[in-house]
C-alpha positions as CSV (number, residue, x, y, z in Angstrom):
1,X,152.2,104.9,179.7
2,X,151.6,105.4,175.9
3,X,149.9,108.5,174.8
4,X,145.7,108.2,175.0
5,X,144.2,107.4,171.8
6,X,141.2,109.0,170.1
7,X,138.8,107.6,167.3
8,X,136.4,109.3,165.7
9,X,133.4,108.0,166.4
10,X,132.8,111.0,168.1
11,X,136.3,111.4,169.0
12,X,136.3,109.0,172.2
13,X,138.6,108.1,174.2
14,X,139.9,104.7,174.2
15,X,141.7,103.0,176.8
16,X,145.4,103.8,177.3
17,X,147.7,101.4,178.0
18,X,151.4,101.1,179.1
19,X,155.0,99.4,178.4
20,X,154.9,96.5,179.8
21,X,158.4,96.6,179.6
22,X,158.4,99.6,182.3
23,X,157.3,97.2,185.2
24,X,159.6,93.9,183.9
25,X,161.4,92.1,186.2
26,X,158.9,93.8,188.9
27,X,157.6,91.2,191.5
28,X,153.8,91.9,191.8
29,X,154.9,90.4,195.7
30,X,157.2,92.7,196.3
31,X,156.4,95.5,198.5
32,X,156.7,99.1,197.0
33,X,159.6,100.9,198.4
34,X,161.6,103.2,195.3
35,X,160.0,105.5,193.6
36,X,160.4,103.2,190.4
37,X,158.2,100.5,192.5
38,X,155.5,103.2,193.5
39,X,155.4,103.6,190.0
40,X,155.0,99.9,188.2
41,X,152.4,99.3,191.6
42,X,150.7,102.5,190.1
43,X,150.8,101.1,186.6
44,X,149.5,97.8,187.4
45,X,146.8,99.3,189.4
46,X,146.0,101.7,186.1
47,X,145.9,98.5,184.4
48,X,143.0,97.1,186.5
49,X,141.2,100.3,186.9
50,X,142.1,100.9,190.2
51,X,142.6,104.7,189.3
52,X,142.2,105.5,193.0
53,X,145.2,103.6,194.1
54,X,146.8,104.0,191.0
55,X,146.8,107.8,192.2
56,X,147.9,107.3,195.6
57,X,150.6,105.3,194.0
58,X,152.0,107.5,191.4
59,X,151.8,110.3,194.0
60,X,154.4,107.9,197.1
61,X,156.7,107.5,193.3
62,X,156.5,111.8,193.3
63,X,156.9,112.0,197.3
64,X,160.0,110.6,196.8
65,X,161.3,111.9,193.4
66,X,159.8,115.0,192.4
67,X,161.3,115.1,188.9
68,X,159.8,112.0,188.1
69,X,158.6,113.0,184.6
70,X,157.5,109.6,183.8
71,X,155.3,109.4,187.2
72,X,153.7,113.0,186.8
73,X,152.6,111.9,183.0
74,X,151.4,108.7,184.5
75,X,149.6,110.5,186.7
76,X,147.7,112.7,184.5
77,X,146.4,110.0,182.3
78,X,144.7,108.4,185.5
79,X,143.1,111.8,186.2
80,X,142.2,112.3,182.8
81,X,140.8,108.7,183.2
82,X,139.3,109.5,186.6
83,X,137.3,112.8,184.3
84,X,139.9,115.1,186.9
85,X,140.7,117.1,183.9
86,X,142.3,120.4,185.8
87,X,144.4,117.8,188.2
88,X,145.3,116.0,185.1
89,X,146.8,119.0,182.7
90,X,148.2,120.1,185.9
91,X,150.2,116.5,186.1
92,X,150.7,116.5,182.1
93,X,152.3,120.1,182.5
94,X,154.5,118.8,185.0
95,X,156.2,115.8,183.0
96,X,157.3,118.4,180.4
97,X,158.6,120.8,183.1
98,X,161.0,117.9,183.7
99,X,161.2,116.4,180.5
100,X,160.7,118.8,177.8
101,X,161.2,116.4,174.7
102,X,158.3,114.1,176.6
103,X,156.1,114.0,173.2
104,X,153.9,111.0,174.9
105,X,152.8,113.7,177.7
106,X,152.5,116.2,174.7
107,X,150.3,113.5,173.6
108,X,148.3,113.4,176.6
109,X,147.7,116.7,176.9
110,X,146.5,117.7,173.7
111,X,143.7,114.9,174.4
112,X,143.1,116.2,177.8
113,X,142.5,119.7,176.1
114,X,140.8,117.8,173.2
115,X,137.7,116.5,176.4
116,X,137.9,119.8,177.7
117,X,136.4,121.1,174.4
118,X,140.1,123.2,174.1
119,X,140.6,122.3,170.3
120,X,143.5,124.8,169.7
121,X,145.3,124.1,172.9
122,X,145.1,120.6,171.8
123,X,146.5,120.8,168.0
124,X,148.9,122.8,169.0
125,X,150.0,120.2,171.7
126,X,149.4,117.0,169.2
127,X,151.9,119.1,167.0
128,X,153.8,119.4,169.2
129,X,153.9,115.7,170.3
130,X,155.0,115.0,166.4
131,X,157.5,117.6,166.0
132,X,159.5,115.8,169.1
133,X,158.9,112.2,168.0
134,X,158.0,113.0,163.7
135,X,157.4,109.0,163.5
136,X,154.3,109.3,166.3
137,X,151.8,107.5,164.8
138,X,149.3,108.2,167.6
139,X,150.2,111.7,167.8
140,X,149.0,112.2,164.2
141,X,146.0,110.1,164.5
142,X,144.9,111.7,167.4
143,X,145.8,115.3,165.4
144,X,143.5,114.3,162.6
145,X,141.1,113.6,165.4
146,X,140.9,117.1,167.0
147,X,141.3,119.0,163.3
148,X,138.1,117.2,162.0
149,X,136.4,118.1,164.9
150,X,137.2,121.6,164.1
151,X,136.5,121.8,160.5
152,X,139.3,121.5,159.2
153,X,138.8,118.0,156.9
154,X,141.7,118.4,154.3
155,X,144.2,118.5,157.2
156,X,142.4,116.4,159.3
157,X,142.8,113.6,156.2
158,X,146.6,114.7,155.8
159,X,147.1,113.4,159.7
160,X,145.0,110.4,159.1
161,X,147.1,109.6,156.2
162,X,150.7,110.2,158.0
163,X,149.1,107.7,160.8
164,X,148.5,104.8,158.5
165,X,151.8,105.4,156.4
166,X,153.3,104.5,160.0
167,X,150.4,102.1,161.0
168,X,149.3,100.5,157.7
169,X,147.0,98.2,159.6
170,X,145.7,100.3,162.2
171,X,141.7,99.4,161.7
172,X,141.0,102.7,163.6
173,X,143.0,105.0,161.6
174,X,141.3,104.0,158.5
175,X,137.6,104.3,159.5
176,X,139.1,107.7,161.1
177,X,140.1,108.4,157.7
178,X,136.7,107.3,156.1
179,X,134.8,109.7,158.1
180,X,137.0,112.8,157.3
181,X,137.1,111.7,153.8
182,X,133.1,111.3,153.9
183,X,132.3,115.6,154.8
184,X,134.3,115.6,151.4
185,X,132.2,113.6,149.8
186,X,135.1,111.3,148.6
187,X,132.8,108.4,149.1
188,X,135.0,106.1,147.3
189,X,137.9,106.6,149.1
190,X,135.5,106.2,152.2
191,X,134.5,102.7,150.7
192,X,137.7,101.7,150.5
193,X,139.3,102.5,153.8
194,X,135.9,101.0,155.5
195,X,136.7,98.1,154.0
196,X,140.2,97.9,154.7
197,X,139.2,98.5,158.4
198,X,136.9,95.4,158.3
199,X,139.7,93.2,156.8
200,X,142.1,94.4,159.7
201,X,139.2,93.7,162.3
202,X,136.7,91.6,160.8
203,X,134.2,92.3,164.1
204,X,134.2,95.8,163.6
205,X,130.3,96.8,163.8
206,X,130.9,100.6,163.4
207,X,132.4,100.4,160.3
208,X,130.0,98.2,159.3
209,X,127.3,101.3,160.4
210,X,129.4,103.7,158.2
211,X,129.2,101.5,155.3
212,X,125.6,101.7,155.1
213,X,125.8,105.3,155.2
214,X,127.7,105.8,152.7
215,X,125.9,103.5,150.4
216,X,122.4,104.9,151.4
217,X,123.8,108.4,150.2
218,X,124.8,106.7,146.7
219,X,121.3,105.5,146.4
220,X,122.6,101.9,146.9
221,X,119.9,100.5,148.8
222,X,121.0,96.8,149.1
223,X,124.3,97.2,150.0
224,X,123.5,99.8,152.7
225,X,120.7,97.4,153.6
226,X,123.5,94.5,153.8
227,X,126.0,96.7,155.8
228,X,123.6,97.6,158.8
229,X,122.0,94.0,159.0
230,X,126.0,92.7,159.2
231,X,126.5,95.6,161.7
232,X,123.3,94.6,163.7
233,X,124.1,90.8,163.7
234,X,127.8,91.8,165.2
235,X,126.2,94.0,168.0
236,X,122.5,93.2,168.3
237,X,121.8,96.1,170.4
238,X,123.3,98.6,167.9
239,X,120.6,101.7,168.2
240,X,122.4,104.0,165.9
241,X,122.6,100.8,163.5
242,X,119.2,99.6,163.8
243,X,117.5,103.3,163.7
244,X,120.1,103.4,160.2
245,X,118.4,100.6,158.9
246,X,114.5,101.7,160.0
247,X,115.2,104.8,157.6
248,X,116.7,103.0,155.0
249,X,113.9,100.9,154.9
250,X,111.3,104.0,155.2
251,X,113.0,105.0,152.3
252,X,112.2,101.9,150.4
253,X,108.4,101.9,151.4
254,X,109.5,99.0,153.7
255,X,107.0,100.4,156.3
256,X,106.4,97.3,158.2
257,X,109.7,96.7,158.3
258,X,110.9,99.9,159.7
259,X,108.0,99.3,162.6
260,X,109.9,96.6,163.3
261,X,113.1,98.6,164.1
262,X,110.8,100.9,166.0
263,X,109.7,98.3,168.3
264,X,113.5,97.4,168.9
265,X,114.6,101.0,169.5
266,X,112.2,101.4,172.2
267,X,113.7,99.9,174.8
268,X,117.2,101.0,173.8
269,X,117.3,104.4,172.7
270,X,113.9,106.5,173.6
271,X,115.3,109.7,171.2
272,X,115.9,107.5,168.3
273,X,112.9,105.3,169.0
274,X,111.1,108.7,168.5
275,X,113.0,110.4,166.1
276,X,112.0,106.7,164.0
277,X,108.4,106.8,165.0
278,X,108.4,110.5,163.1
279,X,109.3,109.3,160.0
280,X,107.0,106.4,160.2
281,X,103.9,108.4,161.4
282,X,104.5,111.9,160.1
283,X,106.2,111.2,156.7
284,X,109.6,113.1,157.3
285,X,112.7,111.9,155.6
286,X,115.2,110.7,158.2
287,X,118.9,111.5,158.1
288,X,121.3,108.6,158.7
289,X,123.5,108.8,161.9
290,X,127.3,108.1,160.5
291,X,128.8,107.3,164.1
């Protein structure tokens, strides 16, 4: 199982995944009897988020081979998934007791720290991740993740950059890269890497959001105005997207307009349905949300 990725959206989660190759030539007939079957039946459960089973799998795999580093990192990332964060550290700790070059359980547990709210613990693991495996793409990706959250940008951009010189077309890693690059106000670098991110994944509505932020803060009305409607048509329900747009066009004297975001944000998102009705009633100028 691959190390759990972050983005920073707001630094989520998304969904790990795992070698298929670790469960080829597995028969998904055959009844579970080594621990490497516990293991692929715990993977494939995993798979279909059957985190449950997937547990009481991985642990039969452990029950029978205690040193099973691969199993006890496996493990983890279904507690992590499961929000089990103590049992899932505890597993993570495990694989490197056995394995101490593991720098995929490194991984994991530097993002395990990273939802815990454990920012040091979890850049000094991500490092740690990269110092065992230096062409870790993920690793450095999700580093840049946990330094921006910290404050520290420059670095946090210095990760991001090592990512996409591995992963040139990782979409993620350059709107990652955009956001860090935008508390520097590097906007055109931020441009650019959105943009690149919409070439690699031409559906992707959050860039599209971070476009229009960045051109609302050049003062470039139309384009942000283009961006969020393109971001809106992709995900119709888009709050953050549609109260961007409402102040955008508050800002514009578009009042009628931004009523008409209001009215759309009510029965999606109450706080920004209200924090839009402020600047539309009471004459206060609304920050963009860049998530």
């Amino acid at each position: 199982m691959k190390c759990a990725r972050l983005v920073a959206v707001a630094l989520l989660l998304l969904f790990p995944t795992f070698d298929a190759a670790s469960v080829a030539g597995q028969s998904s007939s055959r009844l579970p009897g080594s621990a490497a079957d516990y293991r692929a039946e715990g993977l494939r459960q995993y798979d279909a988020k059957l985190f449950e089973k997937a547990v009481d799998s991985f642990k039969k795999a452990l029950t029978l081979r205690p040193d099973y580093a691969q199993a006890h990192n496996d493990l983890g990332v279904t507690y992590g998934a499961m929000g089990r964060f103590a049992e899932a550290v505890d597993s993570l700790t495990e694989a490197i007791h056995y394995k101490p070059d593991f720098a995929e359980a490194y991984c994991n547990l530097g993002t395990e720290y990273y939802q815990q709210g454990d920012l040091q613990s979890a850049i000094r693991h991500l490092r740690e991740a990269i110092r065992r495996k230096p062409e870790y793409a993920l690793a450095f990706n999700n580093l840049g993740a946990a330094l921006s959250e910290s404050g520290s940008h420059v670095e946090a951009v210095a990760a991001y950059e090592q990512a996409l010189r591995l992963r040139p077309t990782w979409p993620q890693a350059h709107r990652n890269i955009a956001l860090a690059l935008s508390t520097l106000g590097d906007y055109s670098r931020v441009i650019t890497h959105l943009h690149q991110a919409i070439a690699f994944q031409p559906g992707y509505h959050e860039a599209y959001n971070n476009l229009g932020v960045v051109y609302f803060k050049q003062l470039r009305y139309r384009k942000a105005t283009e961006s969020l409607l393109q971001a809106i048509k992709l995900k119709p329900d888009y709050d953050e997207a549609i109260y961007n747009l409402g102040a955008v066009q508050l800002t514009l004297k578009q009042r009628d307009d931004a009523l008409v975001q209001y009215h759309r944000l009510k029965n999606l998102n109450s706080q920004l349905a209200n924090d839009l009705y402020r600047g539309l009633y009471k004459g206060l100028v609304l920050d963009l949300r860049n998530r």
